[in-house]
N, CA, C and O atoms as CSV, one atom per row, in Angstrom:
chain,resi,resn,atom,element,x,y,z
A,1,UNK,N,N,-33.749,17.178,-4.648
A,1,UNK,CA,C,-34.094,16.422,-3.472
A,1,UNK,C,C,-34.705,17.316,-2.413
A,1,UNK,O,O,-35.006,16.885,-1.300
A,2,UNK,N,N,-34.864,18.454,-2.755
A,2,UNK,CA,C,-35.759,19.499,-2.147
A,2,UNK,C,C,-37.166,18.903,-1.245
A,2,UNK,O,O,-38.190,18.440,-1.748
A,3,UNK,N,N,-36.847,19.082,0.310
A,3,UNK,CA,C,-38.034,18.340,0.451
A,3,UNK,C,C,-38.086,16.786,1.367
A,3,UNK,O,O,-38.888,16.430,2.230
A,4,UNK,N,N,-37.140,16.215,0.906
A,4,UNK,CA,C,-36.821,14.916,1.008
A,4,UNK,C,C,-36.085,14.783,1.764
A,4,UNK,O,O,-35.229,15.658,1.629
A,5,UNK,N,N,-35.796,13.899,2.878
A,5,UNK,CA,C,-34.521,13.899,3.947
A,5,UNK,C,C,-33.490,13.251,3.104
A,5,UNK,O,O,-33.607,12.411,2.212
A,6,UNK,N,N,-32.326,13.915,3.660
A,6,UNK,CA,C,-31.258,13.154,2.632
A,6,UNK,C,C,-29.782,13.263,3.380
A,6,UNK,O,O,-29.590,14.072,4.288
A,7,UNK,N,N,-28.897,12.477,2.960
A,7,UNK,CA,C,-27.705,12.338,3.949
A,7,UNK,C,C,-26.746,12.978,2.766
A,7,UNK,O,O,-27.120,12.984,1.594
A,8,UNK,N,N,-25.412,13.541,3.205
A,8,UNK,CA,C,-24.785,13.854,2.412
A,8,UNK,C,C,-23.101,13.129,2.799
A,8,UNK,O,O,-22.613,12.898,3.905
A,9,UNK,N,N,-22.626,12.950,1.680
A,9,UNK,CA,C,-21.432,12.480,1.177
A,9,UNK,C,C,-20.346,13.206,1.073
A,9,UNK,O,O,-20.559,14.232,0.427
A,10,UNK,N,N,-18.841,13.049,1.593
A,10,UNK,CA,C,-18.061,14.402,1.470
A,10,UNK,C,C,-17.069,13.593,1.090
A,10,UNK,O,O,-17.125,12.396,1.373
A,11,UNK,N,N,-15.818,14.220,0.266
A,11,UNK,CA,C,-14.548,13.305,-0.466
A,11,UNK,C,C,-13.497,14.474,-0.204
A,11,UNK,O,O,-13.718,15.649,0.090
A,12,UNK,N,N,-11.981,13.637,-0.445
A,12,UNK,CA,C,-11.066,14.351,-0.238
A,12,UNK,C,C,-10.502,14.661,-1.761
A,12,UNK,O,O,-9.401,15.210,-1.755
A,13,UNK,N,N,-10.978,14.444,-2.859
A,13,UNK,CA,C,-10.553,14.854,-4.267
A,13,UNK,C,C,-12.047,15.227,-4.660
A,13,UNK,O,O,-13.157,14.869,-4.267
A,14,UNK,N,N,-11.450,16.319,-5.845
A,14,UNK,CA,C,-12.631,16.341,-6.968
A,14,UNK,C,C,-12.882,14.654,-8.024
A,14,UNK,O,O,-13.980,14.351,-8.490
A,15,UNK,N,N,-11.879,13.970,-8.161
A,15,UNK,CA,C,-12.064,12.915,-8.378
A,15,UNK,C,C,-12.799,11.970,-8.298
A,15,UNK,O,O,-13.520,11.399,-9.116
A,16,UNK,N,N,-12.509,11.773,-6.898
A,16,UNK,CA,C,-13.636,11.037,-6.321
A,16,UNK,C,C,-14.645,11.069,-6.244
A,16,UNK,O,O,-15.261,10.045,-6.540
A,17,UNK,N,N,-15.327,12.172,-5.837
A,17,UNK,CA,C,-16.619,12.750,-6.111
A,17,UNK,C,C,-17.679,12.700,-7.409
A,17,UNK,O,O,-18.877,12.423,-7.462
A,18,UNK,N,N,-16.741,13.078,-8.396
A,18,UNK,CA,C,-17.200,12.816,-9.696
A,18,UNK,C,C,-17.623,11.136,-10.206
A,18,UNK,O,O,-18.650,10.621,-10.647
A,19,UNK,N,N,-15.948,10.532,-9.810
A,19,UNK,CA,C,-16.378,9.189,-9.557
A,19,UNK,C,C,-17.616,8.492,-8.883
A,19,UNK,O,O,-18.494,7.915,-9.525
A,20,UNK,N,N,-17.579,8.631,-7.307
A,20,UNK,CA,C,-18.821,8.359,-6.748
A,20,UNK,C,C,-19.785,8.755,-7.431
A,20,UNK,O,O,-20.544,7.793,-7.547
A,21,UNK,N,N,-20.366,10.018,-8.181
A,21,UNK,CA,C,-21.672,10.341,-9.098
A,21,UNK,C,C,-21.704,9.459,-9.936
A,21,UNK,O,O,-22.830,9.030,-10.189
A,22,UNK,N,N,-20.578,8.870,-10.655
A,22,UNK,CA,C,-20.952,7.952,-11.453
A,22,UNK,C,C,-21.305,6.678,-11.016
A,22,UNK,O,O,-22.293,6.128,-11.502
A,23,UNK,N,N,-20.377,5.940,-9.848
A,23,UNK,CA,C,-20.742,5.082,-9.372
A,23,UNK,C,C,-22.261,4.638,-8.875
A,23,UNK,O,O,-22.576,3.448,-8.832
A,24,UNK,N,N,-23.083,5.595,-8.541
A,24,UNK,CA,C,-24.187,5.944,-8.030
A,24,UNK,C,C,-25.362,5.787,-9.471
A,24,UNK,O,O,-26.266,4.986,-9.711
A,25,UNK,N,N,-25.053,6.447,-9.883
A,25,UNK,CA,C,-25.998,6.852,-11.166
A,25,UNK,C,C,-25.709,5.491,-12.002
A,25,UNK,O,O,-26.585,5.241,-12.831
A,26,UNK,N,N,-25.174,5.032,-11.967
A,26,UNK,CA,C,-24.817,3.123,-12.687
A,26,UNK,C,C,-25.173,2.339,-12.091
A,26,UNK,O,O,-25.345,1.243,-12.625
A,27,UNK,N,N,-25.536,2.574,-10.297
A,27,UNK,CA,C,-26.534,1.510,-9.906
A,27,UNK,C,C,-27.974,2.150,-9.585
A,27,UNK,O,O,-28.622,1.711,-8.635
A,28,UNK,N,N,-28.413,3.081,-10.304
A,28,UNK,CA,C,-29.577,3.717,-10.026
A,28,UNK,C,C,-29.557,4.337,-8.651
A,28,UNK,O,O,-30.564,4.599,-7.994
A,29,UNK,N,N,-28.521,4.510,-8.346
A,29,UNK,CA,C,-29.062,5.299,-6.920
A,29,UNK,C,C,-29.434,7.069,-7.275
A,29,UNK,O,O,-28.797,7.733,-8.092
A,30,UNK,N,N,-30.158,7.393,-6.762
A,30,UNK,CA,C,-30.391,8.922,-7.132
A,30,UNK,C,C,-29.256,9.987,-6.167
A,30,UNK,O,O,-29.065,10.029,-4.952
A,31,UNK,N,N,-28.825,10.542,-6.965
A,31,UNK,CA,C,-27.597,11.652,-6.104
A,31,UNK,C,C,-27.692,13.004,-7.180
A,31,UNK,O,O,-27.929,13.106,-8.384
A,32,UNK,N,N,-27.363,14.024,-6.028
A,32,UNK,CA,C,-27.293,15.793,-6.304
A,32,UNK,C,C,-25.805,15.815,-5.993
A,32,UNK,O,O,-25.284,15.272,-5.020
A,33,UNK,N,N,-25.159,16.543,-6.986
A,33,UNK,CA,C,-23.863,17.042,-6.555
A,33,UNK,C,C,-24.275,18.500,-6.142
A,33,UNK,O,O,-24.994,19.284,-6.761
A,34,UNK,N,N,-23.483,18.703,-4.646
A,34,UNK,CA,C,-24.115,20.354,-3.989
A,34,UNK,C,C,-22.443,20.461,-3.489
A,34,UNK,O,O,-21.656,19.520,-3.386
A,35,UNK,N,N,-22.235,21.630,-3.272
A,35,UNK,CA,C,-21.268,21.890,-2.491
A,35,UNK,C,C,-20.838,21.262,-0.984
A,35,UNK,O,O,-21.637,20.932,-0.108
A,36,UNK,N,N,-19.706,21.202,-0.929
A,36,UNK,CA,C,-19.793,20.455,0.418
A,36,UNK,C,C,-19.797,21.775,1.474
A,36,UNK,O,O,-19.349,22.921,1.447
A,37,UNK,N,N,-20.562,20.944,2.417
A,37,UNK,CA,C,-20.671,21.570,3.901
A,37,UNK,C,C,-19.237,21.965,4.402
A,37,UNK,O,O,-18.402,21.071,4.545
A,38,UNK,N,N,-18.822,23.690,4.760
A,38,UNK,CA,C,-17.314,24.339,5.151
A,38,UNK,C,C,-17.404,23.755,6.153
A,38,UNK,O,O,-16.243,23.435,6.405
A,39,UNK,N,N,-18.144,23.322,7.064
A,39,UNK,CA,C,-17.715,22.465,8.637
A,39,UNK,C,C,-17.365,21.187,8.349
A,39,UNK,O,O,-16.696,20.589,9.191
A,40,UNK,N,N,-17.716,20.556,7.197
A,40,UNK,CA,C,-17.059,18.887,7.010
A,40,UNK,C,C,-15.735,18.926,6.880
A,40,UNK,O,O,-15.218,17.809,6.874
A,41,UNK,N,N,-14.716,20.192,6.730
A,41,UNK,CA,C,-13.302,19.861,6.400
A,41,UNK,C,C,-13.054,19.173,5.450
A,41,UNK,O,O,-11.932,18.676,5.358
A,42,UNK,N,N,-14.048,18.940,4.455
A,42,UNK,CA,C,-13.423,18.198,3.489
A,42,UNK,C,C,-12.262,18.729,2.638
A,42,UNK,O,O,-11.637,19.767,2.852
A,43,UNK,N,N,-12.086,17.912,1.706
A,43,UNK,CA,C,-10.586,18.466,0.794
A,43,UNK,C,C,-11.050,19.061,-0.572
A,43,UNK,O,O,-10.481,19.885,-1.289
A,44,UNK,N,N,-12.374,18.346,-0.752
A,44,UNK,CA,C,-12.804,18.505,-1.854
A,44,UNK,C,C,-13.998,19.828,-1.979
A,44,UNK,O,O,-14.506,19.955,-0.864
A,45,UNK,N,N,-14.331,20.392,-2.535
A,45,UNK,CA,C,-15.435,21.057,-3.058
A,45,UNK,C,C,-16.682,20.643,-2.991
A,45,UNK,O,O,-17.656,21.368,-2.788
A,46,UNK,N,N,-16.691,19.307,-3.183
A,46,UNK,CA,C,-18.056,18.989,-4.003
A,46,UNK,C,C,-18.354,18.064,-2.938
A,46,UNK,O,O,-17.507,17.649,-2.147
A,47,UNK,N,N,-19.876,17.670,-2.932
A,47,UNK,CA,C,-20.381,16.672,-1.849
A,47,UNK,C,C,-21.410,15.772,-2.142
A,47,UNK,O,O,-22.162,16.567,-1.577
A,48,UNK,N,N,-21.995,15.068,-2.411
A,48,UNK,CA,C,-23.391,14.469,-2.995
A,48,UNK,C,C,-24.253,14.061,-1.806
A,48,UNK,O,O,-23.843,13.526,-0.775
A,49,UNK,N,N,-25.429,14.372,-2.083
A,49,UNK,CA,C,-25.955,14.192,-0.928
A,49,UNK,C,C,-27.178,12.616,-1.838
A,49,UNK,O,O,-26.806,12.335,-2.978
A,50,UNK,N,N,-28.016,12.064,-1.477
A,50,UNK,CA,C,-28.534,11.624,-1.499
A,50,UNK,C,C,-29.683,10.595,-0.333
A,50,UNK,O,O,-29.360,10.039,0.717
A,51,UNK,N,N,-31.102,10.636,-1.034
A,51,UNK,CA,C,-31.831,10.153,0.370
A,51,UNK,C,C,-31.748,8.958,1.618
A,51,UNK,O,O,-31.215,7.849,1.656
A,52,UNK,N,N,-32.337,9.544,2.352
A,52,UNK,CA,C,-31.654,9.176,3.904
A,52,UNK,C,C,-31.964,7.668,3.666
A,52,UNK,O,O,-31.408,6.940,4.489
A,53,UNK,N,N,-32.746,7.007,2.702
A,53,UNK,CA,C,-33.606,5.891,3.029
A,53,UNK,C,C,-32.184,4.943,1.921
A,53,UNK,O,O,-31.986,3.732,2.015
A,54,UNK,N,N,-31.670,5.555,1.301
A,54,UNK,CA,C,-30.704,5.098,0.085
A,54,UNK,C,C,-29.079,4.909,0.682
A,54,UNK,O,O,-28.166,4.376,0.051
A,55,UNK,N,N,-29.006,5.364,1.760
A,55,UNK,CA,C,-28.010,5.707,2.355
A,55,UNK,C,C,-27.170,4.562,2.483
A,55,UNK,O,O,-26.137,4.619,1.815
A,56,UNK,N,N,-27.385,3.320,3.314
A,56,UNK,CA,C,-26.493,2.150,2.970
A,56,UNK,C,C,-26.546,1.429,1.485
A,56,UNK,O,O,-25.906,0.391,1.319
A,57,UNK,N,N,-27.240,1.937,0.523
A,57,UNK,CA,C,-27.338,1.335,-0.871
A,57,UNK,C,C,-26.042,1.984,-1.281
A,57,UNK,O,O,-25.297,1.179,-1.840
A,58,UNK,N,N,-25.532,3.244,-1.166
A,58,UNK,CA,C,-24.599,3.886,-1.513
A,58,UNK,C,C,-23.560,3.622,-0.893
A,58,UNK,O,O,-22.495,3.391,-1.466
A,59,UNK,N,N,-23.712,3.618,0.355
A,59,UNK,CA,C,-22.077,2.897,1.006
A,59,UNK,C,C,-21.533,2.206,0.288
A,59,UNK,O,O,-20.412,2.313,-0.210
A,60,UNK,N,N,-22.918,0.819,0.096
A,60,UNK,CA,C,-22.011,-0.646,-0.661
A,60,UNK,C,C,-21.504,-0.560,-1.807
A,60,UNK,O,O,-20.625,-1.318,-2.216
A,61,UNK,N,N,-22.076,0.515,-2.547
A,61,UNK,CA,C,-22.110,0.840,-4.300
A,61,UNK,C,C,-19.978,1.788,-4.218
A,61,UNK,O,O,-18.951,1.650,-4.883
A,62,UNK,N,N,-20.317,2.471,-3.244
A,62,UNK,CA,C,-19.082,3.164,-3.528
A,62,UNK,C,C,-17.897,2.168,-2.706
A,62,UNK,O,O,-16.870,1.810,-3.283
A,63,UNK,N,N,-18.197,1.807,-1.349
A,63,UNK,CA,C,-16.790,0.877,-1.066
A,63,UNK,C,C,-17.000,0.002,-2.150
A,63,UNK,O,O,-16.110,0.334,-2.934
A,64,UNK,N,N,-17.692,-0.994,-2.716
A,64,UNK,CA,C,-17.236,-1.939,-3.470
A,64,UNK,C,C,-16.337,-1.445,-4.649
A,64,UNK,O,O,-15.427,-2.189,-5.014
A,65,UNK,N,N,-16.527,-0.230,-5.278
A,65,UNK,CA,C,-16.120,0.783,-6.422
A,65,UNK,C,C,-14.747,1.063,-6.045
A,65,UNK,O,O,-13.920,1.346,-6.911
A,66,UNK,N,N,-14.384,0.993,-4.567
A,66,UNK,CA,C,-13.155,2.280,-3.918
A,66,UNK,C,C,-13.228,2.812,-3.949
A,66,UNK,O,O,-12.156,3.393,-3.773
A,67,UNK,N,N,-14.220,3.613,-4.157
A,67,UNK,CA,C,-14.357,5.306,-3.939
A,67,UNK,C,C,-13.869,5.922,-2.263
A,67,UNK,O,O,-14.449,5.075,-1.584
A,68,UNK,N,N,-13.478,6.450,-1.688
A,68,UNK,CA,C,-12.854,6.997,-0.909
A,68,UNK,C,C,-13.606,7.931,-0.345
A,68,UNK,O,O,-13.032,8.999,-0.558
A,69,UNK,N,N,-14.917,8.172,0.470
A,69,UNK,CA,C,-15.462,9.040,1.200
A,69,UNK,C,C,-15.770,8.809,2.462
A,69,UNK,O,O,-15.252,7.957,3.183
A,70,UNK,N,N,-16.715,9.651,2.775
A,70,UNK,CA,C,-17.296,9.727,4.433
A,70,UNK,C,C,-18.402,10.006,4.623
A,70,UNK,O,O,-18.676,10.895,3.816
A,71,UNK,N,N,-19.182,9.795,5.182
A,71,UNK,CA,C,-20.581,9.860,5.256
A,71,UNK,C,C,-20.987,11.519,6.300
A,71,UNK,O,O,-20.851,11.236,7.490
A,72,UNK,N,N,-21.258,12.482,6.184
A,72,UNK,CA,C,-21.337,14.409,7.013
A,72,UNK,C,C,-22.539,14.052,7.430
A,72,UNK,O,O,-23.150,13.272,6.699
A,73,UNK,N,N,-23.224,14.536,8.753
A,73,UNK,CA,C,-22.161,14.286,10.292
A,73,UNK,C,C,-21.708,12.965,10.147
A,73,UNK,O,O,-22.401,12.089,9.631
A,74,UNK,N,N,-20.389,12.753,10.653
A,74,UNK,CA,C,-19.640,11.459,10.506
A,74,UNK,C,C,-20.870,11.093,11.838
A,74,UNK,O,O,-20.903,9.978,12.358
């Protein structure tokens, strides 16, 4: 996504995260798993970022799922 404006995703499990990639990638949304940002406090490691323009496509995809995240900068 080099290039591309893009919002990133932060979780409090490795779980989740993994989850959300899948959740994402099953409704075609395009997502990078990158490390999460050390200022998000997250719990987890991992973060997905995906583009800025996709950004409420993914909200709905993961609350409807339960996935459990937050959108960095909140």
């Amino acid at each position: 996504m080099s290039g591309t404006p893009h919002s990133t995703f932060v979780f409090d499990t490795t779980n989740a995260a993994l989850w959300a990639e899948e959740v994402a990638r099953d409704a075609g949304i395009p997502v990078e798993t990158v490390p999460a940002p050390a200022e998000s406090t997250a719990k987890c490691d991992l973060a997905l970022i995906t583009p800025t323009a996709r950004v409420q496509e993914l909200t709905a995809a993961l609350t409807g799922a339960g996935v459990h995240f937050r959108p960095w900068p909140a």
